[in-house]
DORO-771701 format. One record per residue (C-alpha): x, y, z; residue number from 1. Coordinates in Angstrom, 2 decimals. Example, Ala and Ser with C-alpha at 12.3 -4.5 7.8 and 13.67 -1.06 7.14 Angstrom:
BEGIN
{c1:12.30 | c2:-4.50 | c3:7.80 | minu:1};
{c1:13.67 | c2:-1.06 | c3:7.14 | minu:2};
This chain:
BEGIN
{c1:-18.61 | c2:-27.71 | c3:4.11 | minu:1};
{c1:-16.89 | c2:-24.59 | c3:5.50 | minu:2};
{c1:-18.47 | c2:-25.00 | c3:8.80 | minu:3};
{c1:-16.97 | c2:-28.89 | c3:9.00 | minu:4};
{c1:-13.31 | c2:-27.58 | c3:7.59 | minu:5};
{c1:-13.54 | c2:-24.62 | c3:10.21 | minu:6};
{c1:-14.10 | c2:-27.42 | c3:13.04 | minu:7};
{c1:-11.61 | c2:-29.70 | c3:11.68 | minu:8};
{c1:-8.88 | c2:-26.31 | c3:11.69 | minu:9};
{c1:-10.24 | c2:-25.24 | c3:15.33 | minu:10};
{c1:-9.52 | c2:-29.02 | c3:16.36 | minu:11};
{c1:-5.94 | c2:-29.18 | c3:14.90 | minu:12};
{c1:-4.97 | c2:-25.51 | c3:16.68 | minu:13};
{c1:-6.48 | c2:-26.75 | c3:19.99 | minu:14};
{c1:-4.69 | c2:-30.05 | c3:19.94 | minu:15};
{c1:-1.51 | c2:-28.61 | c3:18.82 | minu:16};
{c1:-1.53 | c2:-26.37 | c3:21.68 | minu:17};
{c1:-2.66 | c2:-28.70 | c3:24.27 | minu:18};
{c1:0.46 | c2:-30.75 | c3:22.74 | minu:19};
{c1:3.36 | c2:-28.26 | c3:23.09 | minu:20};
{c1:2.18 | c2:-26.90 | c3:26.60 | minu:21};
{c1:3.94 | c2:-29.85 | c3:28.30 | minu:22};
{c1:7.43 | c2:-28.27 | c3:26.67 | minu:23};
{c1:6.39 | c2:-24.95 | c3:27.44 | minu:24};
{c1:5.54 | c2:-25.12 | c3:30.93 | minu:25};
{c1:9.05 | c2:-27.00 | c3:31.81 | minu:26};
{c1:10.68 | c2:-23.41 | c3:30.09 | minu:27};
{c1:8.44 | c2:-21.60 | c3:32.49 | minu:28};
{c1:9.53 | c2:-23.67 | c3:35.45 | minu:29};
{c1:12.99 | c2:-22.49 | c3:34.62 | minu:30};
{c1:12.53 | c2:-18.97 | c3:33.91 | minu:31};
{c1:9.98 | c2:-18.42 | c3:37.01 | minu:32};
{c1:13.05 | c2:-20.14 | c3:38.82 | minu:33};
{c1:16.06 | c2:-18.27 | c3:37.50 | minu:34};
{c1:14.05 | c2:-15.06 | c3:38.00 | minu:35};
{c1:13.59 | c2:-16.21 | c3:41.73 | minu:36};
{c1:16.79 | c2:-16.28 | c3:42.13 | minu:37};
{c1:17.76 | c2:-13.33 | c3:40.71 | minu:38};
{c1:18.19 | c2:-11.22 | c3:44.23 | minu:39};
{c1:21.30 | c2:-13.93 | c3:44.83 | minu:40};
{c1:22.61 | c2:-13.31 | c3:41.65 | minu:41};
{c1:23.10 | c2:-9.59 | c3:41.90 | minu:42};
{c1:25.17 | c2:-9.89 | c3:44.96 | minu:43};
{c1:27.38 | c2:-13.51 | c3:44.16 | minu:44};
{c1:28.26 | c2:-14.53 | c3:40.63 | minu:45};
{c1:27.00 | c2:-17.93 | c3:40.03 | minu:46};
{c1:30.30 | c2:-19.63 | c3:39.76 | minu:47};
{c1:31.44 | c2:-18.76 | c3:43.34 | minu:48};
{c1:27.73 | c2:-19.92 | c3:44.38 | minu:49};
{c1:28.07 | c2:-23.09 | c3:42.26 | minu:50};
{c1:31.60 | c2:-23.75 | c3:43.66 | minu:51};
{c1:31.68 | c2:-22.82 | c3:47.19 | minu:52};
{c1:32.42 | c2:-24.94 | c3:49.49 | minu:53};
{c1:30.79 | c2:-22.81 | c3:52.41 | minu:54};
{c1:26.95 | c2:-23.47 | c3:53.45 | minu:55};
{c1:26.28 | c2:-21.01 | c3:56.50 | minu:56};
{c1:22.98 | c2:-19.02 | c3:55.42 | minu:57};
{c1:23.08 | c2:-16.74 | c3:58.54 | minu:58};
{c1:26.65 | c2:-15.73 | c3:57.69 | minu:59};
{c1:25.23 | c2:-15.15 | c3:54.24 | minu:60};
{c1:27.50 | c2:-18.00 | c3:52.73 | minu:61};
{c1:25.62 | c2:-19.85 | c3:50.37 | minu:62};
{c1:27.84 | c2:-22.48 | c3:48.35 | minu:63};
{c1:26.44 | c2:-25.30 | c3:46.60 | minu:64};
{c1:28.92 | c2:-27.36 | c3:45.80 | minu:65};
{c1:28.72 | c2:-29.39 | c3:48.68 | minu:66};
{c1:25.24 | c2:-30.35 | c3:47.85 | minu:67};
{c1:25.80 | c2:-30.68 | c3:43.91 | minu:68};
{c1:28.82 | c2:-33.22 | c3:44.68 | minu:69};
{c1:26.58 | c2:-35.10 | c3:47.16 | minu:70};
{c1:24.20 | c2:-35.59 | c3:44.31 | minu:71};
{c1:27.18 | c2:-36.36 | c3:42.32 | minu:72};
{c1:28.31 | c2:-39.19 | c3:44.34 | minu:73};
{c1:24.85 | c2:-40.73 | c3:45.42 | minu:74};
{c1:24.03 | c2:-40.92 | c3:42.00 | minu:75};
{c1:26.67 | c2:-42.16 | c3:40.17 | minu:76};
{c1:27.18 | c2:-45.06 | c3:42.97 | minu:77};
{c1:23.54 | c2:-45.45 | c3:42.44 | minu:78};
{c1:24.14 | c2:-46.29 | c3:38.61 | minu:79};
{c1:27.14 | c2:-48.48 | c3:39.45 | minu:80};
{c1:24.92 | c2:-50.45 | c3:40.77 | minu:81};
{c1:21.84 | c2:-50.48 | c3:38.81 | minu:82};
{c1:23.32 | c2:-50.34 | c3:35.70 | minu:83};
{c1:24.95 | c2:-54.38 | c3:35.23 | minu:84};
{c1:22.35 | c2:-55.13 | c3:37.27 | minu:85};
{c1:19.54 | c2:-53.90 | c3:35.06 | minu:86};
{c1:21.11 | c2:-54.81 | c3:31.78 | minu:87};
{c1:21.98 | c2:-58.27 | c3:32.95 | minu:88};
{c1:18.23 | c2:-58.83 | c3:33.80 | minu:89};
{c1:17.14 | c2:-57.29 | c3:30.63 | minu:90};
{c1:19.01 | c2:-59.75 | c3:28.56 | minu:91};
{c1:18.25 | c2:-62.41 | c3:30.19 | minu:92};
{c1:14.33 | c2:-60.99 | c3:30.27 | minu:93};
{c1:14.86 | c2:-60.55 | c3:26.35 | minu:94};
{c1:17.04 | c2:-63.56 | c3:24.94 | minu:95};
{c1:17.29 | c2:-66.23 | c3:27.53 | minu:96};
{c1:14.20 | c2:-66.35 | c3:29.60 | minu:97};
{c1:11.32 | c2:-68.70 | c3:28.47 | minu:98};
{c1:8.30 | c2:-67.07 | c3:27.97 | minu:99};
{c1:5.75 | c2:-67.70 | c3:30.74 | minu:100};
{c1:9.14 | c2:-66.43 | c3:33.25 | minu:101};
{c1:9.47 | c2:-63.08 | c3:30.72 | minu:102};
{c1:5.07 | c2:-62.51 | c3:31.44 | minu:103};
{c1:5.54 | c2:-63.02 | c3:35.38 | minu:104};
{c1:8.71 | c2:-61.10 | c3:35.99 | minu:105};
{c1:7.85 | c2:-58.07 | c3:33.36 | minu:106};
{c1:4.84 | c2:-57.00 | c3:35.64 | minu:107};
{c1:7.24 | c2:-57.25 | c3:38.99 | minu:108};
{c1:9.44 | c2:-54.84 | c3:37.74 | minu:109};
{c1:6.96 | c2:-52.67 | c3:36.78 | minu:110};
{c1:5.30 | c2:-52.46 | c3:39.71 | minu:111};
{c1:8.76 | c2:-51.11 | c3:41.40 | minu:112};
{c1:8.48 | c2:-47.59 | c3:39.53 | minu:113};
{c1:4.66 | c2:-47.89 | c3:41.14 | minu:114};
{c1:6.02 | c2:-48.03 | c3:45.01 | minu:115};
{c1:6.25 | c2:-44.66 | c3:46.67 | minu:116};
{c1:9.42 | c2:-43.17 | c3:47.18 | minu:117};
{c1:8.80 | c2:-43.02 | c3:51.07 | minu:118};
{c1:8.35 | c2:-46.60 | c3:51.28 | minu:119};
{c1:11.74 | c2:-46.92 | c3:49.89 | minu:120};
{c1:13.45 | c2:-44.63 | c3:52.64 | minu:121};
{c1:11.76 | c2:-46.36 | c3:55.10 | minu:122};
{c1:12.80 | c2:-49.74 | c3:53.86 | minu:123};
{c1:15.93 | c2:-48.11 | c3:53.45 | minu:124};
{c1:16.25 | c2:-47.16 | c3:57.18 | minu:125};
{c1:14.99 | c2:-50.38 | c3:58.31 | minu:126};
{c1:17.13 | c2:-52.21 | c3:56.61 | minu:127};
{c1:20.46 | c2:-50.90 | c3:54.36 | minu:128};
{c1:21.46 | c2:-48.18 | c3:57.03 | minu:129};
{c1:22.15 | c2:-51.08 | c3:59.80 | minu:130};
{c1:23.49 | c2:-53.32 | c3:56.87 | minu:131};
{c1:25.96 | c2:-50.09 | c3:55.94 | minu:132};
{c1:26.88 | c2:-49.56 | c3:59.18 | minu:133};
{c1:27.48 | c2:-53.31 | c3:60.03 | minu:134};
{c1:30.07 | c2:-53.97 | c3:57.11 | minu:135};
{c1:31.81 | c2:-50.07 | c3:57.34 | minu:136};
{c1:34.61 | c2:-51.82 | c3:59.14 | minu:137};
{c1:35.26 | c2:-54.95 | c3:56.92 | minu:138};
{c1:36.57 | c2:-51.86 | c3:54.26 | minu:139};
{c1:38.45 | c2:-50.14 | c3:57.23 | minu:140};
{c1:36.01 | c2:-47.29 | c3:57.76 | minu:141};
{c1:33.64 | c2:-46.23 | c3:60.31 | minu:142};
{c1:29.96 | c2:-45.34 | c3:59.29 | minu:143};
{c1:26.71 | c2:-44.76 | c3:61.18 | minu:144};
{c1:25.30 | c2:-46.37 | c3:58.00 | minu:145};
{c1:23.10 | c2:-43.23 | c3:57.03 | minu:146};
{c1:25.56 | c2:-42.77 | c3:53.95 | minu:147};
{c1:26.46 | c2:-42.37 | c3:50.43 | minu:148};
{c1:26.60 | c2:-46.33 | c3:49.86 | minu:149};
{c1:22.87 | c2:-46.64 | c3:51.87 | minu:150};
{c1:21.73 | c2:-43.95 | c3:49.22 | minu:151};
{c1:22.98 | c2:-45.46 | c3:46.48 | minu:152};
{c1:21.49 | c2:-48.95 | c3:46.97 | minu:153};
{c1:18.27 | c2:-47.58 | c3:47.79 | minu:154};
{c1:18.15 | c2:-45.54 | c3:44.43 | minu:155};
{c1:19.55 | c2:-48.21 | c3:42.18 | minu:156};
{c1:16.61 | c2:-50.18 | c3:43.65 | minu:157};
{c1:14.36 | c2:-47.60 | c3:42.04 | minu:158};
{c1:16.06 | c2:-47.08 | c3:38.85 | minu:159};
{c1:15.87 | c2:-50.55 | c3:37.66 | minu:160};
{c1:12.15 | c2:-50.52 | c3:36.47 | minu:161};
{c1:13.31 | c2:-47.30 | c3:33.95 | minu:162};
{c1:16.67 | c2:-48.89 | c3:32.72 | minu:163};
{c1:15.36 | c2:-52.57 | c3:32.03 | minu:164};
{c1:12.11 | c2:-51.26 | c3:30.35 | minu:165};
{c1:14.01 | c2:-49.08 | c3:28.12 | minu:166};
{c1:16.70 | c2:-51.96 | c3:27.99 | minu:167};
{c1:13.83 | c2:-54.44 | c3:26.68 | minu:168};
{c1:12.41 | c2:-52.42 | c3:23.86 | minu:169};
{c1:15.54 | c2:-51.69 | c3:22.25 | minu:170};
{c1:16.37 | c2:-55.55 | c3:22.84 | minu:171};
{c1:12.71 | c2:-56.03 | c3:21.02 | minu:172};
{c1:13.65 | c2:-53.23 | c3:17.99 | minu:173};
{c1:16.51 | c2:-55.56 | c3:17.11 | minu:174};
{c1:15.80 | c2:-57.64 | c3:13.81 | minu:175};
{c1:15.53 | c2:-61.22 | c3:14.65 | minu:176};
{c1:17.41 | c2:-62.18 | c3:11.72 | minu:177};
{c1:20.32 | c2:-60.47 | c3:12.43 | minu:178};
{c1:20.36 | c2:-62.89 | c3:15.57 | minu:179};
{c1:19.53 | c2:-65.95 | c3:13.33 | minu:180};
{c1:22.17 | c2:-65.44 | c3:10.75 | minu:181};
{c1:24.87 | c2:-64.95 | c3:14.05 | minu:182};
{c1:23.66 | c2:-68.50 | c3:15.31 | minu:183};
{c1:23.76 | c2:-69.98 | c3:11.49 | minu:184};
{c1:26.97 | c2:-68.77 | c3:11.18 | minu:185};
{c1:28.34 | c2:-70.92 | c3:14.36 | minu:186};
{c1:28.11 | c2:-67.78 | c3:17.14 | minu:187};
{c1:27.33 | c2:-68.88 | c3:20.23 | minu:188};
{c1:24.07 | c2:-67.85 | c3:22.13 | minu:189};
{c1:26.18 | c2:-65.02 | c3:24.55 | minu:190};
{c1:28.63 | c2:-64.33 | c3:21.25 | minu:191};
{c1:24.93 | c2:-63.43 | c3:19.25 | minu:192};
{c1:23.89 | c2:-61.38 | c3:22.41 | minu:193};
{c1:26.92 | c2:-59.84 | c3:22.82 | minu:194};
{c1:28.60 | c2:-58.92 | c3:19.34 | minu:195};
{c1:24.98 | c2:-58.59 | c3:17.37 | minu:196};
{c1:22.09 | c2:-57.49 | c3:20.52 | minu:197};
{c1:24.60 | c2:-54.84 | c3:22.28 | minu:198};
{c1:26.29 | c2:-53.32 | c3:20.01 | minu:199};
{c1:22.96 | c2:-53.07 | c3:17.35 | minu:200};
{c1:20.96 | c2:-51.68 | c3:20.48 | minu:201};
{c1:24.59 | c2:-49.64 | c3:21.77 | minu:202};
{c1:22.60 | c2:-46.36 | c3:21.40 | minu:203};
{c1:19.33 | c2:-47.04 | c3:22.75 | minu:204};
{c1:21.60 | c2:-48.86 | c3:26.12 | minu:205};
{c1:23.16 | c2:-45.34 | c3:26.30 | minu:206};
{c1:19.62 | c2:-43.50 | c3:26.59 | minu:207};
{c1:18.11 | c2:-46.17 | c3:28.82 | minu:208};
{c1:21.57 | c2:-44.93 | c3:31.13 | minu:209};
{c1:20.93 | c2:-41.90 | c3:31.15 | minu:210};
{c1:17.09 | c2:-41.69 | c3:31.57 | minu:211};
{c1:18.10 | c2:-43.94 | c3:34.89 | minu:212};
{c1:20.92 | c2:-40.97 | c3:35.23 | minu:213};
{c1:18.20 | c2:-38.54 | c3:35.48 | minu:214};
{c1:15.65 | c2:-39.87 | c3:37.44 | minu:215};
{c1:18.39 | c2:-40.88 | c3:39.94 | minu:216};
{c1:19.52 | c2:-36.91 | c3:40.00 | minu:217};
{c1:16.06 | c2:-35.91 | c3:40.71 | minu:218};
{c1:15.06 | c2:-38.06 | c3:43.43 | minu:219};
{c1:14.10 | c2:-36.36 | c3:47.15 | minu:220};
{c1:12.43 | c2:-38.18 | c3:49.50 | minu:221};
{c1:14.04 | c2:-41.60 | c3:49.85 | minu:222};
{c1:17.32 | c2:-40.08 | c3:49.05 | minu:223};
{c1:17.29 | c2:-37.61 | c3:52.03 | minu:224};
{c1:16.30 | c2:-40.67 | c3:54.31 | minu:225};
{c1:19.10 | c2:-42.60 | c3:54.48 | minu:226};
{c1:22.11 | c2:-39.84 | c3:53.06 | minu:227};
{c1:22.99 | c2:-38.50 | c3:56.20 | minu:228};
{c1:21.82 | c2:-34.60 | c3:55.01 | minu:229};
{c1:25.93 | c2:-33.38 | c3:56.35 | minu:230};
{c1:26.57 | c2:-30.40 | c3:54.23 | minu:231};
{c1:30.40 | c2:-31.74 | c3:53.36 | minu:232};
{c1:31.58 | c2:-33.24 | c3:50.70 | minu:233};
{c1:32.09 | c2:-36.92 | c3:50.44 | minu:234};
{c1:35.45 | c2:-38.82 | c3:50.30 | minu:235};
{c1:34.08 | c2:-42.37 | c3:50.64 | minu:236};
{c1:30.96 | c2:-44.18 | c3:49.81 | minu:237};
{c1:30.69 | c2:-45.06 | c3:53.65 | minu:238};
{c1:30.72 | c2:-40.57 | c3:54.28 | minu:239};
{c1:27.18 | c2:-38.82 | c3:54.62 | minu:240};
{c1:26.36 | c2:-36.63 | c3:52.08 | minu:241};
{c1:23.67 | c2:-33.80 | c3:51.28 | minu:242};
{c1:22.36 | c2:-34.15 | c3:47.71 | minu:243};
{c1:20.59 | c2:-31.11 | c3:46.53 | minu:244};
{c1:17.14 | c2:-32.41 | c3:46.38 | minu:245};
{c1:17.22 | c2:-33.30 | c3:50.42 | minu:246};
{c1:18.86 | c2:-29.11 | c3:50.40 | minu:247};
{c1:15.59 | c2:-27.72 | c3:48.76 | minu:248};
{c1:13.26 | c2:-30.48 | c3:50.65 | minu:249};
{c1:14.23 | c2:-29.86 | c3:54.03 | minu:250};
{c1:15.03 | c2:-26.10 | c3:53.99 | minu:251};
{c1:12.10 | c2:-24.38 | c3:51.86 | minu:252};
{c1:10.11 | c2:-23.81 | c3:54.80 | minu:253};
{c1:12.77 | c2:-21.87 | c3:56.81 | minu:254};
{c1:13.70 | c2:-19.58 | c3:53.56 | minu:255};
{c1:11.73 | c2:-16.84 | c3:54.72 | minu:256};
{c1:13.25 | c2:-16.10 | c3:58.43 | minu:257};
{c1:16.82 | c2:-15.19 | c3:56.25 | minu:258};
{c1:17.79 | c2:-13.12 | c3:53.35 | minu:259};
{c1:18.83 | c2:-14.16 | c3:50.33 | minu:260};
{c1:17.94 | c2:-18.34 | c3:51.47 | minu:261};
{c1:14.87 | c2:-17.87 | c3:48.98 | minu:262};
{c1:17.68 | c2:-16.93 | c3:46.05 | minu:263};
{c1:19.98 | c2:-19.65 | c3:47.32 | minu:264};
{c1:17.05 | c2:-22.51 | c3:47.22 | minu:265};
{c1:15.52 | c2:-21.29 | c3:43.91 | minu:266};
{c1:19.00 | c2:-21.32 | c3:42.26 | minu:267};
{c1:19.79 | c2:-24.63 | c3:43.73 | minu:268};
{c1:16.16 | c2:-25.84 | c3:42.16 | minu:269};
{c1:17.10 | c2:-24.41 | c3:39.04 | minu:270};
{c1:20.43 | c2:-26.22 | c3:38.63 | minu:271};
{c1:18.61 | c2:-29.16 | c3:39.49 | minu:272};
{c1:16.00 | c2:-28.91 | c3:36.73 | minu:273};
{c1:18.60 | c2:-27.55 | c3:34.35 | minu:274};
{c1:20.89 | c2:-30.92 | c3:34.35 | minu:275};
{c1:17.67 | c2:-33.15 | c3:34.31 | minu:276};
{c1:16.28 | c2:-31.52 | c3:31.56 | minu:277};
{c1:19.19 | c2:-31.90 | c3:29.75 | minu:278};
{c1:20.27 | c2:-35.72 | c3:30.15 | minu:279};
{c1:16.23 | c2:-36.03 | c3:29.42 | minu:280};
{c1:16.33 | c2:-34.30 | c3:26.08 | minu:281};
{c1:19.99 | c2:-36.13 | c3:25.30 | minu:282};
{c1:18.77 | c2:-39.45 | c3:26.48 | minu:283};
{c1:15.81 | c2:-39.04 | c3:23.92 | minu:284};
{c1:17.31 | c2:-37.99 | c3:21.00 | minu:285};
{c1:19.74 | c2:-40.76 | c3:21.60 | minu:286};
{c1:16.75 | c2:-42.97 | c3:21.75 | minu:287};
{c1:15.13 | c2:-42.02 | c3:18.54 | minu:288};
{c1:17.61 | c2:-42.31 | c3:16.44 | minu:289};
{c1:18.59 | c2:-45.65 | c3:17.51 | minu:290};
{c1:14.67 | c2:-46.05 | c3:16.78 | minu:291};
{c1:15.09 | c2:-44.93 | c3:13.05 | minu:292};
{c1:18.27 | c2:-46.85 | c3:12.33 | minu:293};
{c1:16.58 | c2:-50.03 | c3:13.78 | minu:294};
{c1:13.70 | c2:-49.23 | c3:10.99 | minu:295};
């Protein structure tokens, strides 16, 4: 009996650990990167490298904010896009579409979070860069086409699967009968979506946002494709910009041939991980709650 309640302790400690070390290794990722970064530190306080406007690493000038508001705009033009877009589909997915069209398209969506990013630049090259470039002038502006807006659809592209899967199973935690006693009542189909659905699932929309949020910050490869990579910052959507992902991507190798670029990269990596983490966590506490008032 002592032998099984020893096991059954040894069991619980293992699993808890195996559980938490997720959690903990993202707080090592940040430390090991803040430490990294460190020799940068000591000789620039990290609002002048945060703000500055000035990227020449053999001049020593290492300012990020070029990069960070290049993430800034690629992303949120990103969500302007994806976001109607994906919530549209997800109602329709959740209250309008019949049931053997809900089974067929579910799968397709899915399937979009399975494509590699690559693919997506290169579809991106291919085809939104000359499509950016070809209707630059109808808005009065010149592009080559490798540009914020070519970014932006490419990424909403790849944020739909996360915001209408999210989208769906908050549409699925609402209580039916909060819908039928709308439509008994004389609401109309869209006056039951809107008025009862959205604002009853209002929370768990607001996670589903800003898990998209984050895993449009985040993204590299396809980003750095079809963004130009010009260390300025945008002033149009038709501009080139250099989000910090394609910074750390196409840079790391050099780091070593000039001081301080190793601080500069590391720091830029850990401001990058630092605002993921953080609409990650927010997104999911958003999400559970909504979760527990829907029980």
């Amino acid at each position: 009996m002592v032998k099984r309640l020893f096991k059954e302790l040894a069991a619980r400690r293992l699993m808890f650990l195996v559980t938490i070390l997720p959690g903990v290794l993202v707080f090592l990722m940040l430390f090991g990167l803040y430490a990294r970064s460190r020799s940068i530190l000591a000789l620039h306080s990290f609002p002048d490298l945060l703000f500055g406007s000035s990227w020449f690493p053999l001049k020593g000038e290492f300012g990020l904010y070029p990069f960070l508001m290049g993430t800034v705009w690629v992303t949120l033009a990103a969500m302007a896009i994806a976001v109607p877009v994906s919530l549209l589909s997800a109602i329709y997915l959740s209250e309008y579409a019949p049931r053997r069209i809900r089974e067929t398209i579910k799968p397709i969506v899915d399937l979009l979070s399975g494509i590699p990013s690559v693919v997506f630049g290169v579809w991106g090259v291919l085809m939104i860069v000359p499509f950016v470039a070809k209707i630059a002038p109808a808005f009065g502006a010149y592009s080559t086409g490798y540009s914020v807006l070519a970014g932006a659809i490419v990424l909403a592209i790849m944020v739909f699967p996360t915001i209408i899967h999210v989208s769906l199973e908050v549409f699925a935690s609402v209580p039916q009968s909060l819908r039928d006693a709308s439509l008994s009542l004389g609401a109309t189909k869209w006056e039951t979506v809107k008025h009862v659905v959205l604002r009853k699932g209002l929370a768990g929309i607001i996670a589903a946002v800003a898990l998209g949020f984050s895993r449009a910050f985040g993204e590299t490869m396809a980003v750095l494709m079809v963004v130009g990579n010009t260390p300025l910052i945008p002033k149009s959507v038709f501009d080139s910009a250099y989000p910090l992902p394609a910074l750390l991507a196409n840079n790391y190798g050099e780091m070593m041939s000039i001081p301080l670029y190793d601080g500069a990269l590391m720091l830029a990596a850990f401001v990058l991980l630092l605002i993921v983490l953080v609409f990650n966590i927010g997104a999911r506490v958003v999400l559970i709650r909504a979760e527990r008032k829907a029980e």
